[in-house]
PDB file of the backbone (N, CA, C, O) and the ligand in Angstrom, with CONECT records:
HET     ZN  A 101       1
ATOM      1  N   UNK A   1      16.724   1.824 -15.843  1.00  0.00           N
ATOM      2  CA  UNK A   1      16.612   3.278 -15.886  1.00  0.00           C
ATOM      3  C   UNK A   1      15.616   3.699 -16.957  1.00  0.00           C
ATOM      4  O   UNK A   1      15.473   3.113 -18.030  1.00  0.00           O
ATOM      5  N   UNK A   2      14.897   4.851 -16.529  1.00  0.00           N
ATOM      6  CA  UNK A   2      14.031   5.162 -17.611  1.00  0.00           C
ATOM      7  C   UNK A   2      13.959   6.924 -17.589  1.00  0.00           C
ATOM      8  O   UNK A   2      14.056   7.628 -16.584  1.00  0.00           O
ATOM      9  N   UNK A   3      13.777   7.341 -18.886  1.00  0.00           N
ATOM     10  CA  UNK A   3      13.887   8.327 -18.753  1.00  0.00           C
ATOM     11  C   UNK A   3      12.359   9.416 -18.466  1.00  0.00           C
ATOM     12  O   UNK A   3      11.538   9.387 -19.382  1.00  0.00           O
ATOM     13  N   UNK A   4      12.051  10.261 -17.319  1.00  0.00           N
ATOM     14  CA  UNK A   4      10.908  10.777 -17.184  1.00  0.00           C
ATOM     15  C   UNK A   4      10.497  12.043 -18.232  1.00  0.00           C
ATOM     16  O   UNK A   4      11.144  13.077 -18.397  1.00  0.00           O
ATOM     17  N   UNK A   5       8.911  11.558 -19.055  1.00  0.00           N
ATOM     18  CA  UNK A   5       8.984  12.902 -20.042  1.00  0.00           C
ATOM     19  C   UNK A   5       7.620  13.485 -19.792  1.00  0.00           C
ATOM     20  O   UNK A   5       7.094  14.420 -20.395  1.00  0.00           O
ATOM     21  N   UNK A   6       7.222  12.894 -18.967  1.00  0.00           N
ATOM     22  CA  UNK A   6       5.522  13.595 -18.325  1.00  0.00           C
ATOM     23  C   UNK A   6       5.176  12.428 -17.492  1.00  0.00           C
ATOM     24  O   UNK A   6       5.608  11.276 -17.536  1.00  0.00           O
ATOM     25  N   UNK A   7       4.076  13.122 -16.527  1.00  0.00           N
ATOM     26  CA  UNK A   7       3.118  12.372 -15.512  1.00  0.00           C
ATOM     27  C   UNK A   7       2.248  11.241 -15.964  1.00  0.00           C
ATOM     28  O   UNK A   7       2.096  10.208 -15.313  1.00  0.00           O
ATOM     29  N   UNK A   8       1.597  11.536 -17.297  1.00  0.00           N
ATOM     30  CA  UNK A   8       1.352  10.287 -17.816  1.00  0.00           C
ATOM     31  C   UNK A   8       2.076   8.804 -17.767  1.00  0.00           C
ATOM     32  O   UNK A   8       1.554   7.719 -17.510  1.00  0.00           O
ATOM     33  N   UNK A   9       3.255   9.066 -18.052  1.00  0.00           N
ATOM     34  CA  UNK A   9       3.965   8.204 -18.318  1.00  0.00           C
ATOM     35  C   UNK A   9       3.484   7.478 -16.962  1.00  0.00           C
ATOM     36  O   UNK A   9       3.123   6.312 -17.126  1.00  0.00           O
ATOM     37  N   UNK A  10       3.429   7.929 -15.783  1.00  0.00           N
ATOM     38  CA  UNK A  10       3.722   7.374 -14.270  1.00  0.00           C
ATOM     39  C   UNK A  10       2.254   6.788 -13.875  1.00  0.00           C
ATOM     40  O   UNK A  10       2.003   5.914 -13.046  1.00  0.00           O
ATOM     41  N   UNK A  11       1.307   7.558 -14.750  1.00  0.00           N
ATOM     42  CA  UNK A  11      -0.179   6.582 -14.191  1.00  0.00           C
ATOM     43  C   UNK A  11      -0.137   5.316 -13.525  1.00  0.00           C
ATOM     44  O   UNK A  11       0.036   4.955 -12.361  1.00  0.00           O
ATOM     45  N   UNK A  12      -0.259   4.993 -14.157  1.00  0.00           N
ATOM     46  CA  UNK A  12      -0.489   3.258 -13.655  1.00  0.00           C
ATOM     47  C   UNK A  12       0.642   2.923 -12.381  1.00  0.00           C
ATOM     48  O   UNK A  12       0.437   1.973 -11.625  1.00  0.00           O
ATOM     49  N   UNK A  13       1.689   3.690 -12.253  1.00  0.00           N
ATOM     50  CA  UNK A  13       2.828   2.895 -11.416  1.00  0.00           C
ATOM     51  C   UNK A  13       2.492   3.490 -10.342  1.00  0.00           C
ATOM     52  O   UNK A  13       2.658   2.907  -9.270  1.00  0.00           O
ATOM     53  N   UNK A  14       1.966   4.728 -10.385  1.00  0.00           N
ATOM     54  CA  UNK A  14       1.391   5.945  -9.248  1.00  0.00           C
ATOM     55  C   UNK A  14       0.187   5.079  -8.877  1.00  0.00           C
ATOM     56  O   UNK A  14       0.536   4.620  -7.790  1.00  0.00           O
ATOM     57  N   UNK A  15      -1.266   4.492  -9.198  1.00  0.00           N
ATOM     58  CA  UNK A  15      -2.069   3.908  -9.186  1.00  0.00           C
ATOM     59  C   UNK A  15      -1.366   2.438  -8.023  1.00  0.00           C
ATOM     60  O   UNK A  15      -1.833   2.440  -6.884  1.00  0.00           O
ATOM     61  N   UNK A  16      -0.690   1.708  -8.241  1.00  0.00           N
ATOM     62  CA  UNK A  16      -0.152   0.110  -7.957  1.00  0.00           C
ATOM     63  C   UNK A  16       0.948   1.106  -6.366  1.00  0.00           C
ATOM     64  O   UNK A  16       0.811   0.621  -5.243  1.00  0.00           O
ATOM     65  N   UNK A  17       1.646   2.047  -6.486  1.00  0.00           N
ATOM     66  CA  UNK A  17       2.205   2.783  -5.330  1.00  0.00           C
ATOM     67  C   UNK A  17       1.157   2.960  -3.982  1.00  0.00           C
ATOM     68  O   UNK A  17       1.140   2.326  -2.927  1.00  0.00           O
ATOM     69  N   UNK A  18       0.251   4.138  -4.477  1.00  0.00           N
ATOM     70  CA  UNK A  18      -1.020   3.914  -3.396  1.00  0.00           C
ATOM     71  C   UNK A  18      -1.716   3.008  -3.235  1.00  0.00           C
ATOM     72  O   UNK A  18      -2.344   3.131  -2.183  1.00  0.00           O
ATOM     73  N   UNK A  19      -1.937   2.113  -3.769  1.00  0.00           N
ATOM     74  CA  UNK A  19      -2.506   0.454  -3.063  1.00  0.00           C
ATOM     75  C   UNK A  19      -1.399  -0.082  -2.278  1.00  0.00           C
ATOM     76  O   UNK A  19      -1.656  -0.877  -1.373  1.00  0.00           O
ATOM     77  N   UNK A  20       0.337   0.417  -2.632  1.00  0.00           N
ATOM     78  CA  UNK A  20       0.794  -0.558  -1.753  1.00  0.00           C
ATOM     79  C   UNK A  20       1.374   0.141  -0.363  1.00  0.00           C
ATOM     80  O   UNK A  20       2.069  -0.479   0.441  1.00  0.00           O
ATOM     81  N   UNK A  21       1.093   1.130  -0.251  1.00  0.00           N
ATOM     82  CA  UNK A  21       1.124   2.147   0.737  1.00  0.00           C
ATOM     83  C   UNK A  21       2.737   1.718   1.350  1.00  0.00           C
ATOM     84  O   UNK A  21       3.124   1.457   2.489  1.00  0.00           O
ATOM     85  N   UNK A  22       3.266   1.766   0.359  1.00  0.00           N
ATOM     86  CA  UNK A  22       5.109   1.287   0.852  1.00  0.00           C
ATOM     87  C   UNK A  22       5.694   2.890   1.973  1.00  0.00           C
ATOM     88  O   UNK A  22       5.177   4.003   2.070  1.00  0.00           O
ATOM     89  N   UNK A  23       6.825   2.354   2.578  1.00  0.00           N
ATOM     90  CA  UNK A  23       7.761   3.412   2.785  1.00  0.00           C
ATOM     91  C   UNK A  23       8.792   4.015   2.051  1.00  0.00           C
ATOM     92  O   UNK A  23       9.457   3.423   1.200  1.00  0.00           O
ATOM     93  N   UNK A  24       8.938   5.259   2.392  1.00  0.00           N
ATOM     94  CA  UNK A  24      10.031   5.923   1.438  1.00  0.00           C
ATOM     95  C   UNK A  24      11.170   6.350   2.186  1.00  0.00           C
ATOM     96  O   UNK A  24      10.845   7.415   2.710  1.00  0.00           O
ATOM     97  N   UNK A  25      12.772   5.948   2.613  1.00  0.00           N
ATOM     98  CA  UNK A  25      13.458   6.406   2.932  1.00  0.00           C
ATOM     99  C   UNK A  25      14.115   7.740   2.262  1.00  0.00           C
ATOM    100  O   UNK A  25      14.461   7.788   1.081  1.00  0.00           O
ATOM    101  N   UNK A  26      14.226   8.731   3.115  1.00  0.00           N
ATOM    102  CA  UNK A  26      15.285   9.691   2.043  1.00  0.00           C
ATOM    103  C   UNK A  26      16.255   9.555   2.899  1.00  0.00           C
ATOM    104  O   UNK A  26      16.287   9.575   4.129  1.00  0.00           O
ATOM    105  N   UNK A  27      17.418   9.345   1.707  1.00  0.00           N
ATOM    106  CA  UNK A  27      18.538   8.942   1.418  1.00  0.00           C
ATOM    107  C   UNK A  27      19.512  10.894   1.607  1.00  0.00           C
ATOM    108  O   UNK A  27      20.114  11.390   2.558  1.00  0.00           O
ATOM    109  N   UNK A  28      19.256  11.339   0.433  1.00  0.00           N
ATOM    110  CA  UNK A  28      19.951  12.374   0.476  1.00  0.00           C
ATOM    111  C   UNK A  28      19.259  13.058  -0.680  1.00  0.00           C
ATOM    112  O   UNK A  28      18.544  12.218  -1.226  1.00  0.00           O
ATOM    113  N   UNK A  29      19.169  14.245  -1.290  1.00  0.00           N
ATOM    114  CA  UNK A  29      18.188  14.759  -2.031  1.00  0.00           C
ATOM    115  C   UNK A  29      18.678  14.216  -3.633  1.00  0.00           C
ATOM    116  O   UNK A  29      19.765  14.320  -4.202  1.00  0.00           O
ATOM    117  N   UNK A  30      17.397  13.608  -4.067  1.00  0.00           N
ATOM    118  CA  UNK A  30      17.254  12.675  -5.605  1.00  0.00           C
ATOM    119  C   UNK A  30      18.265  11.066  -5.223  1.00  0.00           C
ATOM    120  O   UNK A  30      18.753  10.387  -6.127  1.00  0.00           O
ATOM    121  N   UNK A  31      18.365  10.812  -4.125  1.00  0.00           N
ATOM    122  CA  UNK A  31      18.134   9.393  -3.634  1.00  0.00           C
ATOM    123  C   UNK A  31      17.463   9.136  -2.373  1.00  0.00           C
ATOM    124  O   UNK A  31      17.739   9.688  -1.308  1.00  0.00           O
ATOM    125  N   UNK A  32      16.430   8.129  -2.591  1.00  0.00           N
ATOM    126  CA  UNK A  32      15.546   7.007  -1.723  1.00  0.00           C
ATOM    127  C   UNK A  32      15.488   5.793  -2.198  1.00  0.00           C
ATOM    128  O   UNK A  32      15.544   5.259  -3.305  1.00  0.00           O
ATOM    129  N   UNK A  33      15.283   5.281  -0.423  1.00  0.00           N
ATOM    130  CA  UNK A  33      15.001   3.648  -0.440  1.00  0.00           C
ATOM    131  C   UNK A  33      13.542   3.739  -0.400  1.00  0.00           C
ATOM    132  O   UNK A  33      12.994   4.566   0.328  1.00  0.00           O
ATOM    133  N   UNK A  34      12.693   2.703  -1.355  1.00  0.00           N
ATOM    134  CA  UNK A  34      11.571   2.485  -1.252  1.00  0.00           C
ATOM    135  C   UNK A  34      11.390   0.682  -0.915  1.00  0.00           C
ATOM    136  O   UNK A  34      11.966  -0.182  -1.575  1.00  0.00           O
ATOM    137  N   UNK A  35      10.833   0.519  -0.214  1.00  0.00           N
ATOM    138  CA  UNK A  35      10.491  -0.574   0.493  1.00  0.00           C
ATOM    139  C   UNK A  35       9.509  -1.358  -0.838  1.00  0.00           C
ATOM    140  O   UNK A  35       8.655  -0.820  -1.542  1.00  0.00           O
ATOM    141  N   UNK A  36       9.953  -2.678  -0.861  1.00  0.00           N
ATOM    142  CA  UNK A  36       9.340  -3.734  -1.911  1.00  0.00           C
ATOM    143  C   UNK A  36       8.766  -4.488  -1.303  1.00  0.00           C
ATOM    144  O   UNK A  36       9.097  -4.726  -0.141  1.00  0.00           O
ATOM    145  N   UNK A  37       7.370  -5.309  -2.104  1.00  0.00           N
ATOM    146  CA  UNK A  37       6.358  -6.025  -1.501  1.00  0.00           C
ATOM    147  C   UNK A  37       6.997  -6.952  -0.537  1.00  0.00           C
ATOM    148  O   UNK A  37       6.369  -7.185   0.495  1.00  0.00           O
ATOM    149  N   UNK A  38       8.187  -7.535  -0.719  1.00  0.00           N
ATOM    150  CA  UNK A  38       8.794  -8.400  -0.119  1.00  0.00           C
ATOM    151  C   UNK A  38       9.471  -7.895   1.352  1.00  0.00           C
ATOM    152  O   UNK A  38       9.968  -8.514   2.293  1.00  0.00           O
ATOM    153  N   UNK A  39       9.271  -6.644   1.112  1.00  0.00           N
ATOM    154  CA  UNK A  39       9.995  -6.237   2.155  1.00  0.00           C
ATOM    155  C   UNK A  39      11.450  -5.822   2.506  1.00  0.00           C
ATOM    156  O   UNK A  39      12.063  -5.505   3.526  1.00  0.00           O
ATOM    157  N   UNK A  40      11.795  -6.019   0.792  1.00  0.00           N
ATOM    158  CA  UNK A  40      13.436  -5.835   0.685  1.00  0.00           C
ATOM    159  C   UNK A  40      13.428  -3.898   0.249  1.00  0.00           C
ATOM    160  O   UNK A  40      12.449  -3.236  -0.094  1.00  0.00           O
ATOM    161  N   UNK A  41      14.391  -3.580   0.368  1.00  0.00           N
ATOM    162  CA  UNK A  41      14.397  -2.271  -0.312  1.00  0.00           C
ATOM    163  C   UNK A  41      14.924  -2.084  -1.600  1.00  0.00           C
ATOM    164  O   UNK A  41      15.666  -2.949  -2.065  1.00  0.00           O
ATOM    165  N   UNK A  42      14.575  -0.831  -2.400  1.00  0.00           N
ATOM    166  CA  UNK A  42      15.547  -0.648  -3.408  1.00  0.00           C
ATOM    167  C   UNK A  42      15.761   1.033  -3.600  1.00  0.00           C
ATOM    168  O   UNK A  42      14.927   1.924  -3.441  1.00  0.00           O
ATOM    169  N   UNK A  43      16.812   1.106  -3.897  1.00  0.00           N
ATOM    170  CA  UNK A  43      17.323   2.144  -4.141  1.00  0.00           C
ATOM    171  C   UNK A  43      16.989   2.735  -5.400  1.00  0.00           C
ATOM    172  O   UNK A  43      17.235   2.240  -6.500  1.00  0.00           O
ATOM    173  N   UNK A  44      16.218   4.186  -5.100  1.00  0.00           N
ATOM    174  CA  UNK A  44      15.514   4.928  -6.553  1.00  0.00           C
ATOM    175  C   UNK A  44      16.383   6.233  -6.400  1.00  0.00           C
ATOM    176  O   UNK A  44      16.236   6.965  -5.422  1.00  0.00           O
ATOM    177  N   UNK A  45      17.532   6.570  -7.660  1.00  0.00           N
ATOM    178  CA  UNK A  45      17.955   7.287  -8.310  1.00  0.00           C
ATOM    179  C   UNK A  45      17.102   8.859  -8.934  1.00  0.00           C
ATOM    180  O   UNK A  45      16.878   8.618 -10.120  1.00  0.00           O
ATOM    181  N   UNK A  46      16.864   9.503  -8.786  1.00  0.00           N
ATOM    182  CA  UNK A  46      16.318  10.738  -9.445  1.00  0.00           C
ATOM    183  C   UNK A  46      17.060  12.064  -9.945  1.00  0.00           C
ATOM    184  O   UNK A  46      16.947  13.209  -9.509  1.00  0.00           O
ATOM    185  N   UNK A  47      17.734  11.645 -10.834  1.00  0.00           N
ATOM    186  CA  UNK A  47      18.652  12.894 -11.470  1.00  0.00           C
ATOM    187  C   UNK A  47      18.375  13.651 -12.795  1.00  0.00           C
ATOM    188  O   UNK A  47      17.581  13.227 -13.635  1.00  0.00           O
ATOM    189  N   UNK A  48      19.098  14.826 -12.930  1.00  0.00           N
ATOM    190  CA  UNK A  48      18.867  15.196 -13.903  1.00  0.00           C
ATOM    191  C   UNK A  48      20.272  15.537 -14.368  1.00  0.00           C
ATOM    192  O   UNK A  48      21.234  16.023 -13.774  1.00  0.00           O
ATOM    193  N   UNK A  49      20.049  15.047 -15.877  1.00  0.00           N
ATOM    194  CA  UNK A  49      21.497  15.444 -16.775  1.00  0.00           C
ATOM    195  C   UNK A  49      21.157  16.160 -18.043  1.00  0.00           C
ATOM    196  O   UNK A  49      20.599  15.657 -19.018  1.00  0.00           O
ATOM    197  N   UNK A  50      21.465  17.106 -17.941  1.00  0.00           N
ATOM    198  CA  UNK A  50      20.868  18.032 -19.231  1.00  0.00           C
ATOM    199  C   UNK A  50      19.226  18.513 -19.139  1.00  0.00           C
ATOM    200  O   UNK A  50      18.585  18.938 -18.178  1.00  0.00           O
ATOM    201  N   UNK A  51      19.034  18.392 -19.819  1.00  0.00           N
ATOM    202  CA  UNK A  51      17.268  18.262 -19.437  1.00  0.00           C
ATOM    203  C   UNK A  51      16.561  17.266 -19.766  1.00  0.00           C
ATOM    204  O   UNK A  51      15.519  17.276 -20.421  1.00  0.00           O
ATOM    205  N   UNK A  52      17.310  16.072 -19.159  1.00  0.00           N
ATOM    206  CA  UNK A  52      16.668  14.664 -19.269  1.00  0.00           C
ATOM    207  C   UNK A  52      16.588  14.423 -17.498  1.00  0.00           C
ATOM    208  O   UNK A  52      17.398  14.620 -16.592  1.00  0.00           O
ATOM    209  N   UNK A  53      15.317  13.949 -17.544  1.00  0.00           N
ATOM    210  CA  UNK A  53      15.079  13.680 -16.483  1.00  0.00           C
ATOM    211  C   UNK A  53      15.474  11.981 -16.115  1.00  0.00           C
ATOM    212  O   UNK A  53      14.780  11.198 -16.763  1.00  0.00           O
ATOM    213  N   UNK A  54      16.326  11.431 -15.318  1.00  0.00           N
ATOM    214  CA  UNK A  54      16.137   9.871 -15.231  1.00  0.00           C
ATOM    215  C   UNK A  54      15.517   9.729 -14.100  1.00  0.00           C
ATOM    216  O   UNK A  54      15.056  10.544 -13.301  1.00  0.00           O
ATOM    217  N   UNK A  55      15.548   8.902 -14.120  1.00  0.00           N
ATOM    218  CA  UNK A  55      15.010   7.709 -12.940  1.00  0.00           C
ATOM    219  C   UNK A  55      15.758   6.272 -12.962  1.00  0.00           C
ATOM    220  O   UNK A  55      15.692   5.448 -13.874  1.00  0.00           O
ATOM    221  N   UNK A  56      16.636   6.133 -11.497  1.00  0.00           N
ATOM    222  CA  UNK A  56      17.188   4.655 -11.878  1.00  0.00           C
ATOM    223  C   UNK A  56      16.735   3.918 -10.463  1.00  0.00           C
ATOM    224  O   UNK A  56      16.917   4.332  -9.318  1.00  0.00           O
ATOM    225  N   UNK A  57      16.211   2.928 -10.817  1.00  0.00           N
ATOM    226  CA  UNK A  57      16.027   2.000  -9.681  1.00  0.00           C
ATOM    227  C   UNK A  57      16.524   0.624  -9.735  1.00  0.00           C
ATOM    228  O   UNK A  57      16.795   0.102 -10.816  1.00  0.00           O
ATOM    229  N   UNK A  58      16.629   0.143  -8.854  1.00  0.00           N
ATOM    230  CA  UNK A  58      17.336  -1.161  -8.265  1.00  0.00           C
ATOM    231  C   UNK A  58      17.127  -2.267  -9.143  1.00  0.00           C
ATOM    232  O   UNK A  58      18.018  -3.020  -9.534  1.00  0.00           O
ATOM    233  N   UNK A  59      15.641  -2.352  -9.507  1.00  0.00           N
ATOM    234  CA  UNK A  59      14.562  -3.396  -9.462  1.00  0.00           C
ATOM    235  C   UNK A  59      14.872  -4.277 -10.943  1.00  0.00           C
ATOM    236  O   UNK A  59      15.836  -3.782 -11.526  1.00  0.00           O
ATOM    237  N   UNK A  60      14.436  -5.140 -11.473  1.00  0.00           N
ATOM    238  CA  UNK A  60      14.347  -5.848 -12.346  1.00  0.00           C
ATOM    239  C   UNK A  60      13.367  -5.144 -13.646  1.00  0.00           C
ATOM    240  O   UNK A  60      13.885  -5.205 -14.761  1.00  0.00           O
ATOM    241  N   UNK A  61      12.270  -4.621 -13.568  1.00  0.00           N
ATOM    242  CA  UNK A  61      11.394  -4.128 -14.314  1.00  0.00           C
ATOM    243  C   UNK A  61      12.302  -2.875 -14.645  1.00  0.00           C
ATOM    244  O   UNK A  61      12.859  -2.990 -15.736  1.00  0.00           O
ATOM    245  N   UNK A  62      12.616  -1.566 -13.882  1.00  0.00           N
ATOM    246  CA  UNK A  62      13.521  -0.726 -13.829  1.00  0.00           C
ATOM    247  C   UNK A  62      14.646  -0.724 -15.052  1.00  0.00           C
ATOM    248  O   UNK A  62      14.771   0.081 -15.975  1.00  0.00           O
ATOM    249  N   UNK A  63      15.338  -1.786 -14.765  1.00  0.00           N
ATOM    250  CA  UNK A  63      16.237  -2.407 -15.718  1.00  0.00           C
ATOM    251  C   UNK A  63      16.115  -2.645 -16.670  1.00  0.00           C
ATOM    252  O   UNK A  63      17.169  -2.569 -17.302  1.00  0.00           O
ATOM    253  N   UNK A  64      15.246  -2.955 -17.250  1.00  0.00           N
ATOM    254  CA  UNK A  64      13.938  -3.076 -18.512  1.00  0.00           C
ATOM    255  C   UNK A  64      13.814  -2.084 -19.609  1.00  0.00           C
ATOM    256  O   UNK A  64      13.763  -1.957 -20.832  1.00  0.00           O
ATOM    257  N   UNK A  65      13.794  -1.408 -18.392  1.00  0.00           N
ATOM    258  CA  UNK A  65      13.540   0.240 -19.402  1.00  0.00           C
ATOM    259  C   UNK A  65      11.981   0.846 -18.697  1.00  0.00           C
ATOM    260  O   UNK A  65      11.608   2.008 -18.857  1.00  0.00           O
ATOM    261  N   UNK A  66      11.099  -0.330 -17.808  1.00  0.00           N
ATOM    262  CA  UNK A  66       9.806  -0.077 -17.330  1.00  0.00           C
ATOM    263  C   UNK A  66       9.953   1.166 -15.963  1.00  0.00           C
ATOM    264  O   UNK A  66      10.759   1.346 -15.051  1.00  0.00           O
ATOM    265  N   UNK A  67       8.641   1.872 -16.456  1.00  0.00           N
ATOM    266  CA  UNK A  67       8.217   2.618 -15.025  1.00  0.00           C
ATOM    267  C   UNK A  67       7.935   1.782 -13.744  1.00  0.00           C
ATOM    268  O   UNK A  67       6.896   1.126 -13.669  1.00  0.00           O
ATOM    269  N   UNK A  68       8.484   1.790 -13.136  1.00  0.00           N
ATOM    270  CA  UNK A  68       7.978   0.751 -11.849  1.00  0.00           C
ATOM    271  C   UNK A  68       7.757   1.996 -10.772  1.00  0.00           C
ATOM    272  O   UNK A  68       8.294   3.104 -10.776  1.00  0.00           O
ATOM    273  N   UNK A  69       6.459   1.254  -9.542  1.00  0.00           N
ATOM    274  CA  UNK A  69       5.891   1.404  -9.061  1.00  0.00           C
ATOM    275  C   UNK A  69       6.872   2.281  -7.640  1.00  0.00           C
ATOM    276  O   UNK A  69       6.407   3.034  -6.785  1.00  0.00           O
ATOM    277  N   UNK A  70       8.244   1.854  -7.812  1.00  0.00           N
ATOM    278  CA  UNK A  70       9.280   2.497  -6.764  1.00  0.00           C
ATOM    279  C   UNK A  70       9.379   3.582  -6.877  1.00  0.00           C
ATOM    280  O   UNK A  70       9.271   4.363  -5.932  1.00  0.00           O
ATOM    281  N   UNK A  71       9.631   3.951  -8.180  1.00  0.00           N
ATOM    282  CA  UNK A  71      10.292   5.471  -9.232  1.00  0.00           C
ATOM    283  C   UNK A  71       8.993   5.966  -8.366  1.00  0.00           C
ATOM    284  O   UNK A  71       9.178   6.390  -7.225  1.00  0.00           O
ATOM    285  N   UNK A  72       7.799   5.912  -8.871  1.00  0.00           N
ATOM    286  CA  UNK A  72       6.894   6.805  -8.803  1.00  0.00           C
ATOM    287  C   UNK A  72       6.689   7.309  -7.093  1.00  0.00           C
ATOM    288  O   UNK A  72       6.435   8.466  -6.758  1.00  0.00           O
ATOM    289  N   UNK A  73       6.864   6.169  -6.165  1.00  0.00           N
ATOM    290  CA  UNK A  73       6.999   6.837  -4.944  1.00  0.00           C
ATOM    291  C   UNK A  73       8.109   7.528  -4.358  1.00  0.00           C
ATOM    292  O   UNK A  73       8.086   8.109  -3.273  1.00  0.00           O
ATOM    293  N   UNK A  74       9.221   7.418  -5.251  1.00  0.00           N
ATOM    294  CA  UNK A  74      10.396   8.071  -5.049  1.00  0.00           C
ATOM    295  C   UNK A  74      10.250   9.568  -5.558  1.00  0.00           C
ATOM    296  O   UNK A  74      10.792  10.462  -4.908  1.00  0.00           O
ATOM    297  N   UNK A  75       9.806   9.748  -6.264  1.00  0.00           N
ATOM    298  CA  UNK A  75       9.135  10.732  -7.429  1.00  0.00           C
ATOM    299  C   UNK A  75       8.631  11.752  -6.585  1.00  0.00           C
ATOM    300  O   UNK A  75       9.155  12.776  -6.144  1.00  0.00           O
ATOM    301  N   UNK A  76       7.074  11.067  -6.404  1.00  0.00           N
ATOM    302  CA  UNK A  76       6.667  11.989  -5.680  1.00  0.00           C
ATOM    303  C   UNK A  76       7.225  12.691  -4.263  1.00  0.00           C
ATOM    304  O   UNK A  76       6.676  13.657  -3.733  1.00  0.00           O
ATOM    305  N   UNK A  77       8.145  12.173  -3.872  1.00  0.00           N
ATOM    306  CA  UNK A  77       8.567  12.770  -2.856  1.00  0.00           C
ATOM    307  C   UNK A  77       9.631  13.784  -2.992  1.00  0.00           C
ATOM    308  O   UNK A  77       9.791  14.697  -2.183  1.00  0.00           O
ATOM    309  N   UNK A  78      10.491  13.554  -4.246  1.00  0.00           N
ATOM    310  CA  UNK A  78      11.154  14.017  -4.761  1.00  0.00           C
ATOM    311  C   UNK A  78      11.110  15.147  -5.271  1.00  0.00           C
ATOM    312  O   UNK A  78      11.984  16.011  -5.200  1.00  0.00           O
ATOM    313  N   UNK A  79       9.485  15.241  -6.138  1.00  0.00           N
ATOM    314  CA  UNK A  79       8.843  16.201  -6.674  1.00  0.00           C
ATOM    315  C   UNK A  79       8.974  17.622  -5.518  1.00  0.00           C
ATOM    316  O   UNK A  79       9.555  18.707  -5.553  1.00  0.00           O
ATOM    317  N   UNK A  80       7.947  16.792  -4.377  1.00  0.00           N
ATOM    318  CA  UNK A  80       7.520  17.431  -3.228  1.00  0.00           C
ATOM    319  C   UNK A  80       8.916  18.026  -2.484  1.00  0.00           C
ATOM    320  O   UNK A  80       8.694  18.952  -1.705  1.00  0.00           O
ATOM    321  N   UNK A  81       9.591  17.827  -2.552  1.00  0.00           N
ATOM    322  CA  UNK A  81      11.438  18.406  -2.104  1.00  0.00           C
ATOM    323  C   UNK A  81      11.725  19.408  -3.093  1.00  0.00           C
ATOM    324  O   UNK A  81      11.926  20.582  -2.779  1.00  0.00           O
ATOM    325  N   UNK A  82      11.749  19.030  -4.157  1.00  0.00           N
ATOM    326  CA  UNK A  82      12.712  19.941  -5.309  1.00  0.00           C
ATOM    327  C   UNK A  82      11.707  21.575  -5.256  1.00  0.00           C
ATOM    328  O   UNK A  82      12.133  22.709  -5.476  1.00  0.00           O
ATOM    329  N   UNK A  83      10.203  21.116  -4.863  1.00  0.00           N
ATOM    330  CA  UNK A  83       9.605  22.200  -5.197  1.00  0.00           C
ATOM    331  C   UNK A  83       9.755  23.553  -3.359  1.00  0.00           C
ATOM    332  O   UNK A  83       9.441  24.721  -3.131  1.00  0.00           O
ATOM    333  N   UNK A  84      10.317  22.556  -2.649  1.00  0.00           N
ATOM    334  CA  UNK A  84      10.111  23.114  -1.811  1.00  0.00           C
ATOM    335  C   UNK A  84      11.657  23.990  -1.883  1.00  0.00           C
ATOM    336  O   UNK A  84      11.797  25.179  -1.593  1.00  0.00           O
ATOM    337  N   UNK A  85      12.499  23.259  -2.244  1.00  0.00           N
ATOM    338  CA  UNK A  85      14.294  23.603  -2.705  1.00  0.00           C
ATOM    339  C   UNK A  85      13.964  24.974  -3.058  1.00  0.00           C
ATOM    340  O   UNK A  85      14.383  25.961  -2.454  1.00  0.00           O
ATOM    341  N   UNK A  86      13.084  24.986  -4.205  1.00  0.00           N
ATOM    342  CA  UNK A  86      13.251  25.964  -5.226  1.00  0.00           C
ATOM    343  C   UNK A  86      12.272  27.649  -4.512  1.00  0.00           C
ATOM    344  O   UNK A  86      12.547  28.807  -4.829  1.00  0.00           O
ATOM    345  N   UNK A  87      11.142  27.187  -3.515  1.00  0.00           N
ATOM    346  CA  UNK A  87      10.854  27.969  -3.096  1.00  0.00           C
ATOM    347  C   UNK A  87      11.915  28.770  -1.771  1.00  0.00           C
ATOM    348  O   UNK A  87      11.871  29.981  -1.556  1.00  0.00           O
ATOM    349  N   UNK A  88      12.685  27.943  -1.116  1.00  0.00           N
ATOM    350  CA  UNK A  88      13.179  27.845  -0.046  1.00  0.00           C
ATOM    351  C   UNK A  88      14.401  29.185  -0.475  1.00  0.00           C
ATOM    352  O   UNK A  88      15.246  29.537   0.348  1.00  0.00           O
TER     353      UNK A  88
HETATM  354 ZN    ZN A 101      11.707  -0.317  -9.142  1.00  0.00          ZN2+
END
């Protein structure tokens, strides 16, 4: 799990996401399955508790404390939902 505190943070994992042009299941709103190089899935977490933003994913790096490349495609889709929530 890591906690999100700006877009910076996500560069590089956003960068390694669009090269791997994965799929994104939605799950239910602030959970998706994102599909791994292997082809396995993992489950990306996107909540908010207080005004901490997390991010929890499945993955080994995730676990770490690292931005991985899942979060960020989970993210953006996530992003792209919450903003539509809020207009809706
Ligand atoms: Zn991950």
């Amino acid at each position: 799990m890591f906690i999100l505190k700006g877009i910076d943070q996500l560069e590089k994992a956003i960068i390694k996401a669009k090269k791997t042009r994965t799929t994104v299941k939605f799950i239910s709103f602030g959970v998706y399955s994102v599909k791994g190089t292997k082809g396995n899935f993992y489950t990306v977490e996107c909540r908010k508790v207080g005004t901490e933003k997390q991010v929890i994913c499945e993955c080994l790096g995730a676990s770490r404390g690292l931005v991985c490349w899942h979060s960020a495609c989970a993210l953006s889709l996530h992003v792209g939902l919450a903003r539509q929530r809020q207009t809706a």
